[in-house]
C-alpha positions, 0 to 999 in steps of 0.5 A: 380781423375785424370780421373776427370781432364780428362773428365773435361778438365783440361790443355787439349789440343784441341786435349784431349778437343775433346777426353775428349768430345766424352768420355763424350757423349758416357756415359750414363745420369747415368754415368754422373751424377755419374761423376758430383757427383764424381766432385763436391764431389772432388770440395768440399774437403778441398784445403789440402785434394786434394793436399793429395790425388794427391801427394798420387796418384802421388807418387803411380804411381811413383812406379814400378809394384813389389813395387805396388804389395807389398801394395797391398799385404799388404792393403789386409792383412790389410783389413783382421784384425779385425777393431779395428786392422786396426784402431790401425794401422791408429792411430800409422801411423797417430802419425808419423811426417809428414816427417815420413809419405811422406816418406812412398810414395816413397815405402817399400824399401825407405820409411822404410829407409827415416827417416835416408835418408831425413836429406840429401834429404828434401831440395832438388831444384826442378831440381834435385829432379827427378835425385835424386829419380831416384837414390834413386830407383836404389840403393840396401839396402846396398847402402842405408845404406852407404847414410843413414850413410853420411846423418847422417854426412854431415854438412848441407853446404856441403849437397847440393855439395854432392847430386851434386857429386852423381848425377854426378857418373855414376851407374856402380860406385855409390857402390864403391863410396859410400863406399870410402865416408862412410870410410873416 
């Protein structure tokens, strides 16, 4: 959909409206009547169903290309059951919380260890939210585990002062950190 934005023009710049113009003229009468469809199906979804699908879009193009790989894999296992399977698998995805199911789009890695991650990281401010992903990114299983055991234990006042702390302490260090703050 984002290509939809594109073409359409939406918070272009005059240099991208151009682009956007000559893309359009280029394309055959067939290819933009496809386009017009496309939009105006996209238009008519409901207001919470787009915003669904650009964060699901966003968070895809937020993971790396091993992790992209890996639902990819797993969506053609998926695709390879028996339907009454795969619908099985949507009803018991669909009966998670939905804190349960946004922490699916930040990847396998993550998203298996959000439930015990997100008391530490659901009310994040905006300006930190980036720094914070870019952490969760980079830290191993183990790492994880050592967070996922504080977020359990921090006091919500203190939460905020320790997501700080965190995005203060370089790489190099978070590890022993991380386990200095576990056995205390």
């Amino acid at each position: 959909m984002a290509v939809i934005a594109l073409l359409a023009g939406v918070g272009a710049s005059p240099a991208q409206d151009a682009t956007n113009a000559s893309r359009w003229a280029a394309m055959s009468p067939t290819t933009q009547a496809e386009w017009q469809q496309r939009r105006l199906a996209w238009d008519a979804l409901p207001r919470h169903e787009r915003d669904d699908r650009r964060a699901r879009y966003a968070a895809w193009r937020a993971l790396d290309e091993t992790q992209r790989a890996r639902l990819r894999a797993a969506a053609s296992e998926i695709a390879a059951l028996p339907p009454e399977h795969q619908a099985a698998l949507r009803t018991q995805f669909g009966m998670l919380d939905a804190m349960q199911r946004q922490g699916w789009r930040l990847g396998p890695d993550l998203g298996a260890d959000w439930p015990r991650l997100q008391p530490l990281f659901a009310y994040v401010p905006p300006t930190e939210r980036d720094g914070l992903l870019a952490i969760l990114r980079r830290l191993d299983a183990e790492q994880r585990d050592d967070l996922a055991a504080l977020a359990q234990r921090l006091p919500p006042q203190d939460r905020d002062a320790f997501r700080r702390e965190l995005l203060a302490v370089p790489d190099g260090r978070r590890r022993a950190w991380l386990q200095q703050r576990r056995e205390r």
